[in-house]
Every structure is written in C-alpha cells, then in structure tokens.
C-alpha positions in Angstrom: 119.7 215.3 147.5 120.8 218.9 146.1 116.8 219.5 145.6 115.7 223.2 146.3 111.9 223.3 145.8 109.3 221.2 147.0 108.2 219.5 143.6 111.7 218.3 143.1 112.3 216.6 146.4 108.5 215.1 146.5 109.1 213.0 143.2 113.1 212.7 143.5 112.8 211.1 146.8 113.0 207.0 147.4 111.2 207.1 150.4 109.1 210.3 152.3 108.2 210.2 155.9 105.2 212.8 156.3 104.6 214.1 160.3 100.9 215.3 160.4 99.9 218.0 163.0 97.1 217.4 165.6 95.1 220.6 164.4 95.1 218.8 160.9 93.9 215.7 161.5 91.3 216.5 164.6 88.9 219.4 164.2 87.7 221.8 167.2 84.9 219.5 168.2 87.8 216.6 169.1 86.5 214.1 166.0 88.7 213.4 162.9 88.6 215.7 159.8 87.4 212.9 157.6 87.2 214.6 154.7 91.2 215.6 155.0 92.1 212.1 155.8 90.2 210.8 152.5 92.0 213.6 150.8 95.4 212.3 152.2 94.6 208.7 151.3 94.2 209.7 147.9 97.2 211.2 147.7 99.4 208.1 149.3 97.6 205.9 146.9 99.0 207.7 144.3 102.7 208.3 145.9 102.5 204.1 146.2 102.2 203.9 142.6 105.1 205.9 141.6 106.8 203.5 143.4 108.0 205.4 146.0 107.9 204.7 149.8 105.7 206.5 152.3 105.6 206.6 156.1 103.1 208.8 158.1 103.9 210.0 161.4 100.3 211.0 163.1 99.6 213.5 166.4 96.0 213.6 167.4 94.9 210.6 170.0 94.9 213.1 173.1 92.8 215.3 170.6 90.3 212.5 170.1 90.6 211.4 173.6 90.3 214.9 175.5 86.2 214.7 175.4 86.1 211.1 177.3 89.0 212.8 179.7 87.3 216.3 180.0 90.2 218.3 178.9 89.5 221.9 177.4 90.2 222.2 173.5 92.2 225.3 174.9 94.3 223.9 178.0 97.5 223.8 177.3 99.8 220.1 176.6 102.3 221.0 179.4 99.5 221.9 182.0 97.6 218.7 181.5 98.8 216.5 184.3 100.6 213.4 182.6 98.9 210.5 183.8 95.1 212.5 182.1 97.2 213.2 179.1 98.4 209.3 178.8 94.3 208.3 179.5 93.4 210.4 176.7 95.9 208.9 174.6 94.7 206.0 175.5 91.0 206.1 174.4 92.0 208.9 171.5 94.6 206.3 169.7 91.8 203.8 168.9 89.8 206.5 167.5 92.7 207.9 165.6 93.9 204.6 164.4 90.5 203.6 163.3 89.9 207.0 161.2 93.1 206.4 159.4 92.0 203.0 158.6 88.4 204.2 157.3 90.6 206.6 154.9 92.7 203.5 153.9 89.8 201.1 153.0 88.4 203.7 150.1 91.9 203.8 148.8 92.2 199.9 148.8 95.7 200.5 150.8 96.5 198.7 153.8 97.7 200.6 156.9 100.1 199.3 159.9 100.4 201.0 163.7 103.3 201.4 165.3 103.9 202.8 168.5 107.8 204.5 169.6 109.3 205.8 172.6 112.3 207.6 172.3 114.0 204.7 174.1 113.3 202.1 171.3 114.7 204.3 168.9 117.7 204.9 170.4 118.4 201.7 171.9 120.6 199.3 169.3 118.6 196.2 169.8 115.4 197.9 169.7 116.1 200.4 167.1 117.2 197.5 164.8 113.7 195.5 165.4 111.3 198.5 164.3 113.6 198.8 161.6 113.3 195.9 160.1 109.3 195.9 160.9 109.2 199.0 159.1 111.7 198.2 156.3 109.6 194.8 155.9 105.8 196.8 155.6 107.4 198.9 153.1 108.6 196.1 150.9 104.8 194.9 151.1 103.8 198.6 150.1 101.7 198.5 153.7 101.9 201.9 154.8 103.6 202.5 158.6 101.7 205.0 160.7 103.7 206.2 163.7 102.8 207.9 166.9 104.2 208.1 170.3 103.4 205.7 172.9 102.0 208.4 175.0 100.5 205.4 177.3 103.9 204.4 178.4 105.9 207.4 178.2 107.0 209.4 181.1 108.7 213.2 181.3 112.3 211.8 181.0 111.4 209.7 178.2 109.2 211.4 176.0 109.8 213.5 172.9 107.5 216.2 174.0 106.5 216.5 170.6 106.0 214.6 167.3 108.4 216.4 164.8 111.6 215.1 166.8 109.8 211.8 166.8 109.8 212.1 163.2 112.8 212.6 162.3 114.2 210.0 164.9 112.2 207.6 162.5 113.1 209.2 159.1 117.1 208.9 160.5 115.9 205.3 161.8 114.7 204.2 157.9 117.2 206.6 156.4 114.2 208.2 154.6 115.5 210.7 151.5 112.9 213.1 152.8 110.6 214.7 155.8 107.7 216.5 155.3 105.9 218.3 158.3 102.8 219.4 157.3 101.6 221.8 160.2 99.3 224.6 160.7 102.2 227.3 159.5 104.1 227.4 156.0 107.3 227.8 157.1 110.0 229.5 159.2 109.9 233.4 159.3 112.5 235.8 159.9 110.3 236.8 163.2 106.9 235.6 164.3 104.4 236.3 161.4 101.5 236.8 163.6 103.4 239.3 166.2 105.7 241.0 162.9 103.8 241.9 159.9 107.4 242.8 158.3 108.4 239.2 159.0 109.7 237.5 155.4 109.1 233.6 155.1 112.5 231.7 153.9 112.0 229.4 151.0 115.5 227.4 151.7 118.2 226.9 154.3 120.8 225.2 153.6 122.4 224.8 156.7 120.6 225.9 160.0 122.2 228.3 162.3 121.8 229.8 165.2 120.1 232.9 163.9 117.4 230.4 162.5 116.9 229.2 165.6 116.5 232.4 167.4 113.6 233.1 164.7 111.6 230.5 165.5 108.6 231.3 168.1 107.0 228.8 170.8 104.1 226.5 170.5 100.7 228.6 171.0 97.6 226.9 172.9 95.7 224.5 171.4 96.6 220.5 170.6 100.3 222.0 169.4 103.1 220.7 171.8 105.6 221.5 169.0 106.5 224.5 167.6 108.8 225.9 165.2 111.6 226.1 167.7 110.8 221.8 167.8 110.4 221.5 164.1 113.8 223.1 164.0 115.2 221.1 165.9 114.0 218.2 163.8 115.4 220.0 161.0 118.9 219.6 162.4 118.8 216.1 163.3 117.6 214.9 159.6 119.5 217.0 157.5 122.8 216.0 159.4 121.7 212.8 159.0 121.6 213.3 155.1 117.7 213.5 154.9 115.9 216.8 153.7 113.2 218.4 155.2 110.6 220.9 154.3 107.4 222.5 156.7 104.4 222.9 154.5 101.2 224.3 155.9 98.8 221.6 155.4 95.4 222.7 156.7 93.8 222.4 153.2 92.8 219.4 151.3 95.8 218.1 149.5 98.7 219.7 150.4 101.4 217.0 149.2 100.2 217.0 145.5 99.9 221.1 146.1 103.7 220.8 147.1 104.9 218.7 144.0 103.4 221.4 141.7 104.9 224.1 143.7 101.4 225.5 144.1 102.2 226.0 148.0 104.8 227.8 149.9 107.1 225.6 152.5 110.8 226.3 153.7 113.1 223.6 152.5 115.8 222.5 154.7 119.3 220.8 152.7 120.4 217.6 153.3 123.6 217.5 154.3 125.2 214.0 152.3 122.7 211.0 152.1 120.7 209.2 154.6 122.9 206.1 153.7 126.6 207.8 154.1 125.7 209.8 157.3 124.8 206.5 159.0 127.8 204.9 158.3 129.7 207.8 159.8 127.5 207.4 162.6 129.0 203.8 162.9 132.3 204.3 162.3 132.9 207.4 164.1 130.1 207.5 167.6 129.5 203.5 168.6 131.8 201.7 170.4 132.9 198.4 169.4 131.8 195.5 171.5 134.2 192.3 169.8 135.5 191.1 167.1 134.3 188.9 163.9 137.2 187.4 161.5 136.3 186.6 158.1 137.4 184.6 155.3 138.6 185.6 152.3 135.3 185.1 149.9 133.3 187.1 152.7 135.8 189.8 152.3 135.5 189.9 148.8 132.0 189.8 149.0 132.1 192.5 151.7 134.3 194.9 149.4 131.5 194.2 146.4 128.6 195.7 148.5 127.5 192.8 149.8 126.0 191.7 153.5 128.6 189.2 156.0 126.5 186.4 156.0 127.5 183.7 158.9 129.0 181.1 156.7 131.9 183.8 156.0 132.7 184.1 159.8 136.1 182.1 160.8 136.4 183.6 164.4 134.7 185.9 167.2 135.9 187.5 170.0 134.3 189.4 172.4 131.2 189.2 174.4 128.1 191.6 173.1 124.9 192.0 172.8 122.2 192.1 169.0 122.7 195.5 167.9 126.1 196.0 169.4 128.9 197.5 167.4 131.6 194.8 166.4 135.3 195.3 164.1 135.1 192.9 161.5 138.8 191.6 160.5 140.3 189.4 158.1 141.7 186.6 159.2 144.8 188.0 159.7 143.4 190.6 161.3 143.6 192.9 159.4 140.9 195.6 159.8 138.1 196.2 157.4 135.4 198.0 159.3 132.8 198.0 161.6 129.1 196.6 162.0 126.0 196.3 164.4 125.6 192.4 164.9 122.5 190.5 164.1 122.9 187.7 167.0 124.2 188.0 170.3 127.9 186.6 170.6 126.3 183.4 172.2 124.6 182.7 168.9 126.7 184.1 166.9 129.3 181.6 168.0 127.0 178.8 166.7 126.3 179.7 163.5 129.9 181.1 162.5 130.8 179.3 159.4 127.3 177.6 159.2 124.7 178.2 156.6 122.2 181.2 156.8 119.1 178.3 155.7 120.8 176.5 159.0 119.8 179.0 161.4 116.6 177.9 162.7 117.9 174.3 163.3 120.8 175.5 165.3 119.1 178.2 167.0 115.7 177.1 167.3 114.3 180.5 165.5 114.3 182.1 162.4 116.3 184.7 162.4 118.2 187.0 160.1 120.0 185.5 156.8 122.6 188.1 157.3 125.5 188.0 160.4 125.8 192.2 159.2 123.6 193.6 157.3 125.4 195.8 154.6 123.2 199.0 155.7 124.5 198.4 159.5 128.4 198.2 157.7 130.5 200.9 157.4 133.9 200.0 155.6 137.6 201.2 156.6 138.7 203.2 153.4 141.5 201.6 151.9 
C-alpha cells in the first residue's frame, strides 16, 4: 500500500485494526464515554458495509475498574502495584466489554472479546488458534475486540502498553492497516506541549532513529503508552508490510473525519504487504521442524496458489509440534518451501494421503481441511 493520506488508506484497505486509547473511551469520572462509543459504532457499521474488515483493539478496564480498587485518576500505570492494577482489570473489563456491547446493539452489529498475552501471540500453536478465531469472526462480519489479559499477565510478559499489542495483532491477521487513535495527532519534531516551534510530520516513510529520538514519554493519567510506544508499534507493522497512521481521536468520529482528510494524523509506509512480509518471516526466521513429501498433483496445486491438503502428503519425517515450521518436498525431494503444520506429526502421520472430510473419523476431531494452509506457505523461488 503506496497510500500517503489518511482517506486513501481508510477506503483502500482490506482489513483496519483500530487501537483506541483509555482517555477516549473512559471519561475523568472512570465511566465509559457513551456518546463516543455510539459514535464509533456508527462508524464500523458503516466500514462493515463497504465490505471491508474491522478489528478494534480497546484500553480502558483498569480505567473503569480504578473506582472499585481506589486508584487515583492521576497515579501513575507503573506506580500502581501489579496485582491492584490486574483487580482493576478485572472488575473494569466487564464494564468495558459491556459498554462496547451497548454501542453494538443500536448499530445491529455483533461484537466478540478476546483477550491476548504477548505469549499467545508469539507462540506458533497459540498464535495460529487466535488466528483462525479471529480470521473466522471476520468472515461472519462479527467484529473482534481486543485487549490485554491484564488478569493473567505478569512484568516479563506484558506489553506494557496496548499499541505494541496492536500491532502484534494487525501482523498476527496481516491487517492492510493500523490506526491508533490517541489523545495526540501525531509525531512532532519535539514535544508540542514543551516546544511551541515543534512541526507535526504528516508521513514517514521509513522510521529512523531521529524519529524515535522525537518522540516524548507517556504523561500521567490512564496512558501507559506513549509516542516513544506507538513508535515502536510503527516499526513492527510497517516491516511487516502493514501501514500505520496516529490520529487524535478525542472528538466524535474521527475515522470518517480521517477518510475525508478533515483531520491531521502522521502516516507511517508500509514497507511490502502484510502477505509477502510473512512469508519472509517463514522462510527466512523459523526453524524447520521435519519434513512432508508431496505428490505430484499437490505440487501442482501448491505452485497454482493453492493449500497442501493431507490427501497430497506421501511421506513425513521429523517429529514437531502444530504450528511448527516443516520443508515440504517433492517426492524426490526436491525442495519447494516451507510451512507451519496444522497437526502435530503424530496426526499428521494418520491422515497423510487420507481425505480432508476423513479427519474427524481418524482423529476423533474436527480439525483443519488443510495439512498447510497457503497463508502459513512460503514457496522456494524457482
């Protein structure tokens, strides 16, 4: 996506993961900003029926929960001792959940939680279950709502932060698109509110280290980002072939303010597309675990775009896990790329050759048609 403004990528883009900031979706007093959220609804509804896909990745439940907890609207995230914070995310995530829902309902659109650490989305097998979840509410047109699993994260674990959480998941869908809408429009060449001289930047296309030394910390409040975090978000979805762009979003329907350019952001370039970069992330950064030979119609059907399904396997070598890396061979052996696995090589092994419609009889569950997925496939040039 070679998009530079705002209204181009919102209505070029196949599928938009939007991060929402605490401050925007919790007032002062710690209770949602209903009238936002209705706003927001509106504007999904209407994103839905372009036909586009939409994701939203939410902060707020230890803003809703602070009250119960008696945390000061003013303290700090990283002076909040961790197990209070986690309690207030515990009672603030069925207040938050259930104010997105009330949004939904007058928009006749059905919403779906989800809950990530940074392990699940990092770990193969994992990462391959809440993609498929998330890849399957889409195809319903059931929007995904995102947010941490503060409850169960720890300090070594967490993201600290929901913008690298969000573009963890707009990698994870290979999303076209990530839109942070925060409290500030963009980056600066210095702090704005320290600098009155300091000039916002429309577009970067590639972030360097002179960016980064722009960008300020977070300030008090329900913030635990920053721009310094939102950058860094930048540079893990645009190397990942996903755009990005900050947006202050404060005001009552920023995304259809963005697609008529009637509000300023900083667009970050994509560098390639979501689909490419993963592949590269396959073929040159996970380590093959064994071995799956194919026949000569999978091969050809491999070559043509398509998914290995297990009837096409001949052989398998190796012992690995679901979600591990394996080569996939003719059989003659000769290489044609590399793929994460479906099955386990213990299944795997039962069904090679088999029947996709035979899986639940031999396995005793349903589970995926495909051995390889084609998105999880990342061909040796020829």
């Amino acid at each position: 996506m070679t998009d530079r403004t705002p209204a181009s990528l919102l209505t070029s883009a196949r599928r938009i993961v939007v991060k929402i900031g605490s401050a925007l979706v919790v007032g002062p007093d710690g209770a949602p900003r209903t009238d936002w959220l209705d706003a927001l609804a509106a504007e999904l509804r209407g994103i839905l029926d372009r036909g586009q896909d939409i994701l939203i990745v939410t902060s707020g439940a230890v803003g809703m929960g602070r009250k119960a907890l008696n945390i000061s609207p003013k303290a700090r995230p990283g002076a909040i001792p961790l197990a209070r914070k986690q309690a207030a995310a515990a009672v603030g995530q069925f207040y938050l959940f259930s104010a997105w829902k009330s949004a939904f309902s007058a928009q006749n659109l059905t919403a779906a939680q989800i809950l990530l650490t940074t392990y699940e989305t990092e770990n193969r097998r994992m990462h391959l279950n809440a993609r498929a979840t998330i890849h399957t509410l889409l195809s319903e047109k059931i929007v995904p709502i995102v947010n941490e699993n503060d409850t169960v994260s720890t300090g070594e674990l967490r993201y600290g932060d929901n913008d690298r959480l969000a573009a963890r998941v707009a990698q994870m869908i290979e999303s076209d698109l990530l839109v942070i809408l925060s409290t500030t429009d963009g980056l600066y060449t210095a702090d704005p509110t320290i600098h009155q001289n300091a000039a916002h930047i429309p577009f970067v296309d590639q972030i360097t280290q002179t960016h980064v030394e722009m960008a300020g910390d977070a300030t008090p409040g329900l913030s635990t980002g920053g721009m310094r975090s939102k950058l860094e978000a930048a540079r893990l979805v645009t190397r990942s072939g996903t755009a990005m762009m900050i947006a202050k979003g404060m005001d009552l329907a920023p995304l259809t303010a963005l697609a008529g350019n009637a509000l300023r952001a900083t667009v970050f370039a994509a560098q390639g597309s979501p689909q490419s970069a993963r592949k590269r992330w396959i073929q040159g950064s996970v380590k093959p675990r064994g071995a799956l030979y194919v026949d000569e119609g999978a091969r050809r059907a491999l070559e043509g775009g398509s998914s290995l399904l297990p009837v096409g396997v001949r052989k398998i070598e190796g012992t690995f896990d679901r979600g591990d890396a394996v080569r996939i061979l003719t059989e003659s052996g000769v290489p044609l790329g590399i793929g994460l696995c479906a099955y386990n090589s213990e299944d795997a092994r039962k069904i090679a050759g088999r029947r996709s419609e035979d899986i639940l009889i031999i396995l005793g569950y349903a589970g995926r048609d495909e051995m390889v997925n084609r998105d999880d496939l990342a061909l040796q040039k020829t």
